[in-house]
C-alpha positions, 0 to 999 in steps of 0.5 A: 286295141289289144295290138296297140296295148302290146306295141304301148308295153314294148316301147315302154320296155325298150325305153326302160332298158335305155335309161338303165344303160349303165354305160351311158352320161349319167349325173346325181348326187353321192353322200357317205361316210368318212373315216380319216386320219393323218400320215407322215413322221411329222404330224405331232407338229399339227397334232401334238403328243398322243397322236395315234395312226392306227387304223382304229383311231381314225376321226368319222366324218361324212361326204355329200355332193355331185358325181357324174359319169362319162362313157369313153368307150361306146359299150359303157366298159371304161368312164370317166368320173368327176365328182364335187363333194363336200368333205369333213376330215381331220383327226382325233386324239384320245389320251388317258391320265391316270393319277395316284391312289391318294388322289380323290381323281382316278383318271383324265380323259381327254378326246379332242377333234380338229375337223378339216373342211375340204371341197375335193374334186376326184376326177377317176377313171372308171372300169363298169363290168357288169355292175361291179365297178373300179376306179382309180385317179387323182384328186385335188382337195382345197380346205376352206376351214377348220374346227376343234372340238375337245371333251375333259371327262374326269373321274373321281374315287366315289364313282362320280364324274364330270365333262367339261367341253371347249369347242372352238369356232369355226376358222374361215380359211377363205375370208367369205364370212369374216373379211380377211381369211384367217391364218391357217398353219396348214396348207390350203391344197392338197393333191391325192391318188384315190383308189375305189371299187363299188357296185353300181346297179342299171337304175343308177343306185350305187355302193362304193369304197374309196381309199384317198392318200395324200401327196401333197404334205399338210404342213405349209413350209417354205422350205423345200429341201426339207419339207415336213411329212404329213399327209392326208388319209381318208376312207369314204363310203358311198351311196349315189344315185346318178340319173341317165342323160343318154348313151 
């Protein structure tokens, strides 16, 4: 009985240890944080004035979706790994207006928000070394809607203040939920190169960061000698859990 109770453990053992094969096809599921922007000499023809680039004035959004893992070389060291998320970019402006002392208003804020709906399809190559993990590969994205979100906040002399907020409905660049799509004054597909570094651990459990800059200009324009520059830019945080499948 102890001879079989200790056969029972050692088979137990050696599946555990092939399940966590960190090289083998593994699928789950990837959310996380994102924190994006736009780039290009031509973005206050999307924004408007007060647009600021720095890496400070970034809009927080988040991710969620499907990852997937499929080892090309047979010891698990290089994978390719196409995902389908769920991504809220954009971009944020924040003004300050100052007025005069005679004034009984101190100051003006203004934080507005557009919020750019996209599906992205990430498809990277993917070098694992002994949990640490890089990526690199292109990236389609399809932006099927968008929303603005403002906030006036002002001051007065006596300390008191008030907010006043106007958020826009959410524009449906598809046609799914309103019949005809809306117009859009942004282009519909974006292309981009994302490049990543993370650690994955043998139950699946992972922590990356990704870096993804737009090629492909926001602004839809038929002209193409002079086509405007502005382009999608975006940092997302992940955790996933992908579940083996085999080796």
């Amino acid at each position: 009985m102890k001879k079989i109770a200790i056969l029972g453990l050692s088979l137990l053992s050696v599946s555990v240890a092939q399940a966590q094969d960190a090289g083998g096809l593994r699928i789950g599921v990837k959310v996380g944080g994102t924190y994006s922007s736009l780039s290009g000499k031509d973005v206050s023809q999307i924004t408007g004035p007060n647009f600021n680039s720095e890496l400070g004035s970034y809009k927080l959004g988040y991710n969620a979706g499907i990852g997937t893992s499929f080892p090309i070389s047979s010891d698990g060291f290089f994978s390719i790994a196409p995902e389908l998320l769920y991504n809220r970019k954009g971009y944020e402006i924040n003004s300050v207006r100052k007025t005069g002392l005679t004034s009984p208003v101190t100051e003006v804020e203004l934080e507005q928000q557009r919020v750019l709906h996209y599906l992205d399809l990430p498809i990277l190559a993917k070098i694992n070394a002994g949990g640490l993990f890089f990526e690199l590969g292109p990236q389609v994205s399809y932006l099927f809607g968008s929303k603005v979100k403002q906030q006036m906040t002002t001051k007065y002399n006596n300390g008191t203040k008030d907010k006043v907020e106007a958020n826009s409905s959410f524009q449906d660049y598809t046609g799914v939920s309103r019949g005809d799509a809306d117009k859009s004054d942004l282009s519909q597909f974006d292309i981009a190169g994302v490049a990543g570094v993370g650690y994955q651990t043998e139950g699946g459990l992972s922590l990356g960061l990704r870096y993804a800059q737009g090629f492909n200009s926001l602004i839809d324009s038929k002209d193409s000698k002079n086509e405007p520059k502005a382009f999608n830019n975006a940092f997302t945080l992940q955790l996933g859990y992908l579940l083996p499948l085999g080796k």
